[in-house]
C-alpha positions in Angstrom: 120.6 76.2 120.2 118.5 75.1 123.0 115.6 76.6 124.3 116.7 78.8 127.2 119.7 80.5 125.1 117.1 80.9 122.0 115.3 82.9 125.1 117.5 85.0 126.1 118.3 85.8 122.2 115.3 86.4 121.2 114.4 88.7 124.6 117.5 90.5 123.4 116.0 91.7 120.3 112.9 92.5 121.4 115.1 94.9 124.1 117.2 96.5 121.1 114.4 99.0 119.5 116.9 101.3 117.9 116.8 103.1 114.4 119.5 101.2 113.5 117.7 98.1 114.6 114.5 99.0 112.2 116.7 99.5 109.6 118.4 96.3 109.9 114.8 94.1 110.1 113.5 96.1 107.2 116.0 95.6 104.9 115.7 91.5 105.9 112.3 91.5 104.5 113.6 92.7 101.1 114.3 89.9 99.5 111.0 87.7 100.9 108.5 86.5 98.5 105.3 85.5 99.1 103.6 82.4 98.0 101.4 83.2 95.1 98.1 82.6 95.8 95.2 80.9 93.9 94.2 82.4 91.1 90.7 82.5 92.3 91.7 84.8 94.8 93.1 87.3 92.9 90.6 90.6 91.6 89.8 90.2 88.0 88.1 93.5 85.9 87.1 93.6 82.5 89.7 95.3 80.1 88.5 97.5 77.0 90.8 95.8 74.5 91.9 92.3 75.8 93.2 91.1 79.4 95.9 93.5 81.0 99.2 92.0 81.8 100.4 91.1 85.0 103.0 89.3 86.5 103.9 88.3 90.0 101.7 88.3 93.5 99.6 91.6 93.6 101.5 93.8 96.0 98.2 95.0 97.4 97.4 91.0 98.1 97.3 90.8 102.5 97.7 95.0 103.4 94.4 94.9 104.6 94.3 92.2 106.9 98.0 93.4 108.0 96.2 97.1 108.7 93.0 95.4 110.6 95.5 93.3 113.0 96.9 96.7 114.1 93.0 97.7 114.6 93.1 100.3 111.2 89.8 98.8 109.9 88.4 100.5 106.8 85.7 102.6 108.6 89.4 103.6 110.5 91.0 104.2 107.3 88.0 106.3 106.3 88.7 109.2 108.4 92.2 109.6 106.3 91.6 112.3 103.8 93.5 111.0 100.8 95.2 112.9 97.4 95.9 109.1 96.0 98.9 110.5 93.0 99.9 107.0 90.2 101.5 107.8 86.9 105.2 106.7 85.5 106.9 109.9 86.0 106.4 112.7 88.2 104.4 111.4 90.6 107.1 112.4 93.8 107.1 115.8 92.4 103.7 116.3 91.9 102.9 114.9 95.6 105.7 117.4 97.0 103.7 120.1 94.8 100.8 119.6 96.3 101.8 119.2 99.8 103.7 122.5 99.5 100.2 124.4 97.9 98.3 123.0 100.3 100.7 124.1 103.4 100.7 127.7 102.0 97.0 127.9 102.2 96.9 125.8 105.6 99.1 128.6 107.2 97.0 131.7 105.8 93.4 130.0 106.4 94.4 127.5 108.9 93.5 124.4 107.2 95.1 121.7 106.3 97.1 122.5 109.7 98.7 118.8 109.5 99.9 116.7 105.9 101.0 113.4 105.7 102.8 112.9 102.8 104.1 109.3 101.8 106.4 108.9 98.5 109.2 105.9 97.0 111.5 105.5 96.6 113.5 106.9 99.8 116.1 109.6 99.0 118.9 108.8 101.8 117.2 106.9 104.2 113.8 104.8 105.4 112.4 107.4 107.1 112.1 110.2 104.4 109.3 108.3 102.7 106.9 109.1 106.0 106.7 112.8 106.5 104.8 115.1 108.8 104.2 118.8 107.0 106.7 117.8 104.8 109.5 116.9 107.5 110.8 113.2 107.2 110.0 111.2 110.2 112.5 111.6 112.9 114.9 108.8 114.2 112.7 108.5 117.3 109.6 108.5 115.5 110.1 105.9 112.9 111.2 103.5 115.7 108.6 104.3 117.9 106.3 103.3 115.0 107.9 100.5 113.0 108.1 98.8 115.9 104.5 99.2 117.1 103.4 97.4 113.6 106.4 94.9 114.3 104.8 94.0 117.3 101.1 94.6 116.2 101.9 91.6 113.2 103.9 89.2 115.2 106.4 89.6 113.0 109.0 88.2 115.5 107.2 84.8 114.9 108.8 82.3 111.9 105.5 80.9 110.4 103.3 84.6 110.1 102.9 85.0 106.7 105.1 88.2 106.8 104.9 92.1 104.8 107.4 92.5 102.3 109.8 95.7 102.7 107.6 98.1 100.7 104.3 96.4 102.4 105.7 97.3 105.2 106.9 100.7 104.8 103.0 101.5 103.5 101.6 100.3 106.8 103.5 102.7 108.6 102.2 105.1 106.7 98.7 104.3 107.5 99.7 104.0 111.3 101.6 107.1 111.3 99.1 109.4 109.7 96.1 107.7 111.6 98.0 108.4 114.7 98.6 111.7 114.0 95.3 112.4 112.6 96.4 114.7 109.8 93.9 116.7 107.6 95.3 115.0 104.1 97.3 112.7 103.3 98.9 112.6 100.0 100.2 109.2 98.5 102.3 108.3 95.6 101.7 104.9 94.2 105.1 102.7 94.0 104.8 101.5 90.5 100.8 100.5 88.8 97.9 101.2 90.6 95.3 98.7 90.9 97.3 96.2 92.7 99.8 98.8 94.3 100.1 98.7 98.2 98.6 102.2 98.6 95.0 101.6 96.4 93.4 100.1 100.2 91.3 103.5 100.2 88.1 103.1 98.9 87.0 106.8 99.2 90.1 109.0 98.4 88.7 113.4 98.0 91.3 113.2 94.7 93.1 111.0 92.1 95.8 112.1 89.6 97.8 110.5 86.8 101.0 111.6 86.2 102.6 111.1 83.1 102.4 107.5 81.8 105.3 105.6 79.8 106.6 102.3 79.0 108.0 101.4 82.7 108.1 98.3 85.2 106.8 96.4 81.5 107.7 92.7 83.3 105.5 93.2 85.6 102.8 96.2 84.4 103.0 94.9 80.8 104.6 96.5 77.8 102.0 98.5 76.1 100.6 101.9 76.9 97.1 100.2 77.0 98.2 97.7 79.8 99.8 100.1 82.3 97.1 102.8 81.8 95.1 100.3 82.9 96.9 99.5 86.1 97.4 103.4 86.6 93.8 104.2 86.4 92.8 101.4 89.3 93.4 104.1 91.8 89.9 106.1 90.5 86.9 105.5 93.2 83.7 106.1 92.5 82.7 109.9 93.9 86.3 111.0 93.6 87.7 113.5 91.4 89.9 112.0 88.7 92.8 114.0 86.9 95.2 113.4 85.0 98.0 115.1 82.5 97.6 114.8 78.6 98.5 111.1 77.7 99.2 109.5 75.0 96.6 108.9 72.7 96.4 105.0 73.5 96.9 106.0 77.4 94.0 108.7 77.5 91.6 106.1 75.6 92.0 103.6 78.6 91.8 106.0 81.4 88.8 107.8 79.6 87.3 103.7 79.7 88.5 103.2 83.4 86.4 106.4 84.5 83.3 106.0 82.8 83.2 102.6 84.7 82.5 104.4 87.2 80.5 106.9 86.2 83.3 109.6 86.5 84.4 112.4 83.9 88.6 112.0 83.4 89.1 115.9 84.4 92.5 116.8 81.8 95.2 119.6 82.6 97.6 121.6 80.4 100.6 122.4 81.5 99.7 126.3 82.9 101.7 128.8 81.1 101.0 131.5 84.0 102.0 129.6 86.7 104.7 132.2 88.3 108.5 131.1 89.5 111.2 129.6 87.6 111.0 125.9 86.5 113.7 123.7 85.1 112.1 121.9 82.9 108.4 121.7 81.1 107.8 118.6 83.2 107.9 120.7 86.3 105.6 122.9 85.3 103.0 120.2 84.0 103.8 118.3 87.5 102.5 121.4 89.0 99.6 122.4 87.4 98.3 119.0 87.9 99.3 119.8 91.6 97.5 123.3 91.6 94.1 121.4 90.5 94.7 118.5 92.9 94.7 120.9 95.6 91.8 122.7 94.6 89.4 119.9 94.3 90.9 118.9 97.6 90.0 122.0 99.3 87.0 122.0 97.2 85.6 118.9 98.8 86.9 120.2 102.2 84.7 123.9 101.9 82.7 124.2 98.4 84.0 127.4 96.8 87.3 127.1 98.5 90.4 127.2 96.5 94.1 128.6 96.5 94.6 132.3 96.2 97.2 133.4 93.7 99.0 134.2 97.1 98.8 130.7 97.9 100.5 129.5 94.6 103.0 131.7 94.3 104.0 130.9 97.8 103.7 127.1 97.5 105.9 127.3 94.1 108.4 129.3 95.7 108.9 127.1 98.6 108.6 123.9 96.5 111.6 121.7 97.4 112.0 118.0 96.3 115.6 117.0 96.6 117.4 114.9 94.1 115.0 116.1 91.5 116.5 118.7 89.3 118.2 119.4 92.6 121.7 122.1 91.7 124.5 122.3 94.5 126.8 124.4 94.4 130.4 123.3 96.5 133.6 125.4 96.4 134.3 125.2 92.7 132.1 122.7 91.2 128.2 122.7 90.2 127.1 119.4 91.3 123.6 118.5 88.5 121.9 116.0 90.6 118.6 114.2 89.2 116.6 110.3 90.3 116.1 109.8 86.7 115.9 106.2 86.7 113.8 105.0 83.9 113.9 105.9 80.2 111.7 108.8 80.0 113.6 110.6 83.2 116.5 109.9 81.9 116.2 111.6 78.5 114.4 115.0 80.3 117.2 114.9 82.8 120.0 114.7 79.8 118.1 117.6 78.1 118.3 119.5 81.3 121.9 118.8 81.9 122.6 119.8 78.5 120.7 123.1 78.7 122.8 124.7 82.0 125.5 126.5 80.7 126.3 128.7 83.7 126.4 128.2 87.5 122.9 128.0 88.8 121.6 127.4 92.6 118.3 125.6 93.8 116.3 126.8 97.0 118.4 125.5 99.9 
């Protein structure tokens, strides 16, 4: 190709900012890999009960330099008020949870008035793993900002030493919600912790655990020891830590990874009060730790402040998390929809299938 037609092909992209377009250029960086880098580089911490395993370039390896060429510098990424949410199951829902508690006490008190909430995997499309008071991105709106970072990185140029898809994805996030200048912003890991893409906030208000199992093994490790450790890298010093009952060998690790730094692993039962209908017990343990994450949240925010009963019935009712327990109802047929996609998920979702015997709808 010689030079002027490369020109004129490459001005051609750079003209075609469409949706579309995004989509196409994020899907290419999929299947990139990054060269591993020396282990010297890489963060080592002392485990309890032998090394943790870990496989593969830390996905966390290059986000900060990627956020401080966009000019998101960590004093920047300070003024983000973070809910950081890790765990093996759960952790979407829980994030929804508390994004919809915390918008039923923002509209009665006026605070949070804006939430950035970022989760994985999408449901239908790129765009629904950003959202603004829980509202996916629009068309517009992803464009606008995938291709500010686009351009911001360079990324048009063969030898930058380029973000992966999910890399990517999380950047936006942190562009998005800095733009926007919301009042939280609740994250959900992609899968571990320590090493995950999100854990570049060294002051979140709150961390949770969701419920921990034996997933992502290749790359977490395959014991309940390894990947609590992983889960439990998103604890800061000075922020609250929660997390669900774990198994026994779990809990022992987390209890180890708090005390490191000087912080008491706060534990929650699944609430027996909590009002509304709930399809399973996992709901209702995903949302109690919710209700707490909020409080502490709005805790930190105004000492003394927390949600009124008002608050939590209204946040439950108006819960929504599609393709979770999600029921539609077409013509004839009751369509049981659910992302179970690891072992654990799978077997709640089979025991929820097995337990509706009649018609039932969810909240449109």
């Amino acid at each position: 190709m010689s030079g002027d037609l490369a020109l004129r092909v490459r001005v051609a992209m750079m003209e075609e900012r469409t949706f579309s377009r995004a989509m196409q250029l994020l899907k290419s960086r999929q299947s990139l890999r990054s060269s591993k880098p020396p282990s010297s580089t890489l963060p080592v911490k002392r485990f309890p009960n032998g090394s943790p395993t870990f496989q593969g370039t830390p996905h966390i390896q290059g986000m900060k330099k990627w956020l401080g060429q966009l000019g998101h510098t960590d004093e920047r990424l300070r003024r983000l008020k973070v809910i950081h949410v890790a765990g093996t199951k759960g952790k979407g829902s829980t994030c929804a949870y508390i994004d919809s508690l915390l918008g039923s006490y923002g509209r009665r008190t006026g605070f949070p008035l804006k939430r950035g909430l970022y989760t994985s995997p999408s449901l239908m499309n790129y765009n629904d793993m950003i959202r603004i008071n829980f509202q996916p991105l629009s068309e517009a709106c992803f464009t606008k900002a995938f291709f500010e970072v686009w351009d911001g990185l360079r990324l048009d140029e063969k030898d930058k030493e380029p973000p992966r898809k999910l890399q990517l994805l999380a950047i936006m996030s942190f562009h998005v919600f800095l733009q926007e200048e919301v009042d939280v912003a609740i994250y959900e890991t992609h899968h571990g912790g320590e090493f995950d893409v999100t854990n570049i906030i060294d002051d979140p208000v709150v961390t949770a655990i969701t419920t921990i199992g034996l997933d992502h093994k290749e790359e977490l490790g395959g014991t309940y020891e390894s990947i609590a450790w992983h889960k439990g890298g998103i604890f800061k010093k000075g922020a609250c830590a929660l997390s669900v009952v774990q198994h026994p060998r779990a809990a022992g690790i987390l209890d180890a990874r708090a005390r490191e730094l000087g912080l008491t692993l706060g534990y929650v039962e699944a609430l027996q009060e909590l009002p509304g209908k709930f399809q399973d017990d996992a709901q209702r343990i995903n949302a109690s730790l919710a209700l707490r994450a909020s409080d502490a949240f709005l805790n930190h925010h105004t000492p003394g402040s927390h949600l009124s009963p008002e608050d939590v019935e209204d946040g439950l009712r108006n819960f929504r998390w599609p393709g979770r327990f999600h029921i539609v109802e077409e013509d004839s047929t009751t369509w049981c929809m659910d992302g179970a996609h690891n072992p654990m998920s799978a077997e709640i979702a089979a025991k929820w299938f097995r337990r509706l015997d009649k018609p039932q709808r969810s909240v449109p």
